[in-house]
LUMVOMAR-57888 format. One record per residue (C-alpha): y negated, z negated, x; residue in one letter. Coordinates in steps of 0.2 Angstrom, whole numbers, plus 5000, padded with zeros to 4 digits. Each point is the difference from the previous one (the first is absolute). Last residue first. Layout:
BEGIN
YZXa ...
END
This chain:
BEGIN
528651154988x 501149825002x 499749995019x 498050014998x 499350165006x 499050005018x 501350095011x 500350144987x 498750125005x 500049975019x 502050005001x 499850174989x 498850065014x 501149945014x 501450084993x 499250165002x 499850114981x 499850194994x 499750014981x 499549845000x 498349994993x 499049965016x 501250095012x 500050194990x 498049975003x 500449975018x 501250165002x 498750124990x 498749945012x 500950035016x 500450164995x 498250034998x 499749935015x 501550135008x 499050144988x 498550005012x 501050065016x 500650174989x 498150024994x 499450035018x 498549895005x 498450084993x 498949855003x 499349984984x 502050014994x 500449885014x 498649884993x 500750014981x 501749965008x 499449835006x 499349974986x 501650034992x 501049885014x 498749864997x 500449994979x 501750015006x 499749855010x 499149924986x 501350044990x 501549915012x 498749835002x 500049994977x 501950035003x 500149855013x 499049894992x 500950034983x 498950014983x 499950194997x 499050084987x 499650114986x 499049924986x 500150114986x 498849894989x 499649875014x 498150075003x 499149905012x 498349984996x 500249864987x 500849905015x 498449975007x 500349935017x 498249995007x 499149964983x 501349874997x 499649915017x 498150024995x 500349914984x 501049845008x 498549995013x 498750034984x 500849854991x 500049895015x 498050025005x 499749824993x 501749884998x 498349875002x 500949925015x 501150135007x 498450095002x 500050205001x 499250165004x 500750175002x 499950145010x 500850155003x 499550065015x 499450145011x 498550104994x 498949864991x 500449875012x 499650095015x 500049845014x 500449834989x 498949865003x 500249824997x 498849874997x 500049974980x 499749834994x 501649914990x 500850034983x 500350175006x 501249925010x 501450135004x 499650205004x 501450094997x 500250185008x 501350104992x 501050105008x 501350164999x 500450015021x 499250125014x 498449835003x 501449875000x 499849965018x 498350045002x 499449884985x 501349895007x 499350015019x 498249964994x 500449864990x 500949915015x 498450015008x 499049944990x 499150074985x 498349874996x 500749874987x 499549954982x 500950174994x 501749945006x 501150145001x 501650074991x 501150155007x 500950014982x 501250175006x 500750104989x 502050125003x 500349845014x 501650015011x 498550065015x 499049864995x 501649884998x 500250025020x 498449925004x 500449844990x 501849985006x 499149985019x 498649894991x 501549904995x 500849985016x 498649955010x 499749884984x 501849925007x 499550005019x 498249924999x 499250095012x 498950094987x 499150175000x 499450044983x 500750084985x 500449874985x 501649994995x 500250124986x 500150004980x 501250134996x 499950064981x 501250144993x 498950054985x 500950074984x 499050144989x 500449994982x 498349964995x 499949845016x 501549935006x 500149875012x 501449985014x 500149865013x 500349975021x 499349905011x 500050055017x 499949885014x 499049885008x 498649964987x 498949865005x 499550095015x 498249914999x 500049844991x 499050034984x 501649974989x 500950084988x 501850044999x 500750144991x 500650044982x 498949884990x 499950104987x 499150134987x 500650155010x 498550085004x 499249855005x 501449925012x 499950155011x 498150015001x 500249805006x 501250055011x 498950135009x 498549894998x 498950025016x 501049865011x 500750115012x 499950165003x 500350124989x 501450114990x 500850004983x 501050135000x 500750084983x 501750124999x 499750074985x 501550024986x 501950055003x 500450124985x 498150064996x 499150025017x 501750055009x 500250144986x 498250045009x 500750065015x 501650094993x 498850114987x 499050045015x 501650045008x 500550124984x 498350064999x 499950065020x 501850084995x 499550084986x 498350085009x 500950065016x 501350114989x 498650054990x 498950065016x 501850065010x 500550164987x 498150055004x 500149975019x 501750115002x 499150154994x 498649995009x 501249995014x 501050174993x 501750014993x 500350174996x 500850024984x 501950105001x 500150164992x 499650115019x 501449945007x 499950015020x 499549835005x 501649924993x 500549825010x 498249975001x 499250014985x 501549964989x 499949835011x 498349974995x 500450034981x 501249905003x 499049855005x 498750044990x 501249974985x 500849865007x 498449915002x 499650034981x 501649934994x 499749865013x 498549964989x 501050024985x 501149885005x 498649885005x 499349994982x 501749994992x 500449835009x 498349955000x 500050004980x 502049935002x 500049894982x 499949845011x 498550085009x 498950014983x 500849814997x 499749925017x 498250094997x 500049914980x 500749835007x 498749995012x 498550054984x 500849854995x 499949855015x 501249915009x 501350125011x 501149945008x 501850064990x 499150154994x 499650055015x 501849985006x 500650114986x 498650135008x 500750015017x 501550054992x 499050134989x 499150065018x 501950005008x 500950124986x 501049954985x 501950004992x 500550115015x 501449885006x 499049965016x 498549964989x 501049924987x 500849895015x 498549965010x 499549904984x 501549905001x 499849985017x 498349954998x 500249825010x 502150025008x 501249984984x 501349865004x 501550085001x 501549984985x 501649995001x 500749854991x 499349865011x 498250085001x 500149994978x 500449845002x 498749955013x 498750084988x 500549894983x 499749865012x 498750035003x 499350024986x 500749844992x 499449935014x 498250034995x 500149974983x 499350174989x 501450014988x 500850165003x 499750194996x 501450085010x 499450185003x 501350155006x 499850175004x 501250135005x 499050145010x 498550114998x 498949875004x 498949974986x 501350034991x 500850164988x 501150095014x 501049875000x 500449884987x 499049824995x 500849834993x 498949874998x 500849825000x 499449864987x 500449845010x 500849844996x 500149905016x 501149935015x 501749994989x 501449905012x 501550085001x 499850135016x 498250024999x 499550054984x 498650104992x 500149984981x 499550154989x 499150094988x 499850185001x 498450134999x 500450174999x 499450145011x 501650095005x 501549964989x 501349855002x 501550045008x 500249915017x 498849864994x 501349904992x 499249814996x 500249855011x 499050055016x 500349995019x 501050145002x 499350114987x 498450005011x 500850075014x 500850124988x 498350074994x 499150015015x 501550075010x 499350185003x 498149935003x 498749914993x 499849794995x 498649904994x 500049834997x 498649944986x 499449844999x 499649944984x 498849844993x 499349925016x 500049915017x 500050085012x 500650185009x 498850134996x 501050144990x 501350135007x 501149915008x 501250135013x 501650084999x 500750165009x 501450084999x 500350135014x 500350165002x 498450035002x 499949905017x 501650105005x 499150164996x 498449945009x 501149945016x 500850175000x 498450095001x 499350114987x 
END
């Protein structure tokens, strides 16, 4: 540990823990060696002595003049979320009161807690590992339950003891390798073959293809579906938007380019939240601000997890519908064919084989049921099993399995190949080292920096 990180831990840091407004309580959280005596500076009752865990009442003070009545949690090391001195101030919920209960607590010694840090502390101090870190934000974000049950599975540490035994098993083929080659000559010792190596690398392969599948679709439950609406204009993006969720979100007019950047709502639909994004309407434009929007409309198909490309069904293809069916032809679509109220002139190429269709009128509401049903259909969280849901929710640990996910392929190649076992094991090395990343056991700065970056300053 660097000397900065010990000074940094050293410290006593303060923070607010609940929304600032106004409200009921606010609580003020402090951790660290002086916690309990920082606070006893600033409040009218003897903290010094009382016991660990107890509830006191008390006045905080600045100077002679009485700034609240508080109740004041007193929590002792080891026995906290940190690992370290706790202490809460439950205040009134006033705004300046909350304040400035914070700047006193910053005058007598404390440091305002950087966002996580608190949280950075118990990993730092032991108390949990980065995938249940990762989970207490989760269960800050997340809106819906069966995201509550995954931040919980990963809470307990289910990925935590999933990957350690993965790295369990590399180890073991590691030194079983390295047995291999440092002692040819004793007869005792099993000899490692390539076939050998393939059948202790298929289960290995196979738990850590389920834990990134698992990763992938915790995206589906915690953070919903990414939804783009997409079109030209005037063929009922907005209106499609305003149907599905009961109001008049966006503007509509039948002036072409109406919509000029993205509008923005969430729907939910059996547990299943939709991310909505009504476009600006694809075409070419001279027009300098819908220029802008049709730019932010083609980069929102490659944010998107569904496309809506919707088409006018009264209107031959043109041009422009040409290029979107080709541009979104390697994403999840649905192709949306608006104005069913009117005649039929358009003409898809290979219907049947290639799209999920769906037809709708804005006017009538007709076709908008089977739309919502064959979203559901496509992201069925009944097929996704949470019970012993193993997973991580970090970008960059989710990026770090994928890449040993790569570096077992890739040793699954040289063992085809017949490359020498000895150049093998530095991938498998490799392997063991990124896994020790994801849950901690061997860390960067820049991967706690990464983790914690995005935590509110209170957590």
């Amino acid at each position: 540990m660097d000397r900065k990180r010990v000074s940094n831990m050293q410290d006593t840091i303060a923070a607010i823990a609940t929304s600032l407004g106004v409200g009921a309580i606010s609580i003020i959280r402090v951790s660290g060696p002086d916690a309990i005596s920082i606070v006893d500076k600033i409040a009218t009752s003897n903290l010094l002595n009382k016991k660990s865990h107890t509830i006191n009442y008390s006045y905080i003070k600045d100077g002679e003049d009485l700034v609240d009545e508080v109740l004041i949690s007193i929590m002792k090391a080891p026995k906290t979320f940190t690992k370290e001195d706790v202490v809460e101030i439950n205040c009134h919920g006033g705004i300046a009161t909350t304040k400035k209960i914070l700047e006193l607590l910053l005058k007598n010694g404390a440091r305002l807690a950087e966002p996580g840090e608190f949280t950075k502390r118990a990993f730092l101090n032991g108390r949990i590992d980065l995938t249940e870190a990762s989970a207490v934000m989760d269960l800050i974000k997340v809106s819906s339950e069966e995201g509550i049950k995954l931040a919980m599975a990963n809470l307990k540490g289910s990925t935590k003891e999933k990957i350690r035994l993965l790295r369990a098993k590399i180890i073991d083929i590691i030194s079983n390798i390295e047995v291999n080659i440092d002692f040819p000559e004793y007869q005792d010792i099993e000899v490692v073959t390539t076939q050998k190596i393939k059948d202790l690398l298929e289960p290995l392969k196979k738990d850590l293809q389920e834990i990134i599948t698992n990763s992938k679709n915790s995206k589906v439950i915690k953070d919903g579906i990414n939804v783009a609406i997409i079109g030209r204009p005037n063929v009922g993006k907005s209106s499609i938007l305003n149907k599905l969720l009961g109001e008049e979100k966006a503007i509509v007019t039948d002036i072409p380019g109406t919509t000029r950047d993205l509008v923005e709502a969430s729907i939910y639909f059996d547990g299943l939240r939709l991310n909505l994004m009504d476009t600006a309407g694809i075409r070419k434009t001279s027009d300098q601000v819908e220029k802008i929007g049709v730019e932010k409309s083609i980069q929102s198909i490659e944010a998107a997890d569904l496309i809506l490309l919707v088409l006018n069904q009264n209107e031959a293809l043109t041009k422009e519908d040409y290029e979107l069916l080709d541009l979104t032809k390697d994403k999840k679509r649905i192709i949306v064919l608006n104005k069913n109220d009117l005649p039929k002139k358009i003409v898809l190429p290979n219907v049947e084989e290639d799209f999920n269709l769906v037809t709708t009128s804005t006017i009538s509401s007709d076709g908008l049921k089977e739309l919502t049903a064959m979203i559901k259909k496509m992201f069925d969280l009944n097929k996704i099993k949470t019970k012993d849901f193993t997973y991580v929710s970090n970008l960059e640990q989710l990026n770090r399995l994928e890449e040993a996910n790569s570096l077992l392929s890739s040793i699954e190649k040289g063992l085809d190949n017949n490359l020498p076992i000895d150049m093998l094991e530095i991938d498998l090395k490799e392997i063991f080292q990124i896994l020790g990343e994801i849950i901690g056991e061997t860390y960067t700065e820049e991967l706690l920096d990464h983790i914690f970056k995005n935590f509110c300053v209170g957590k």
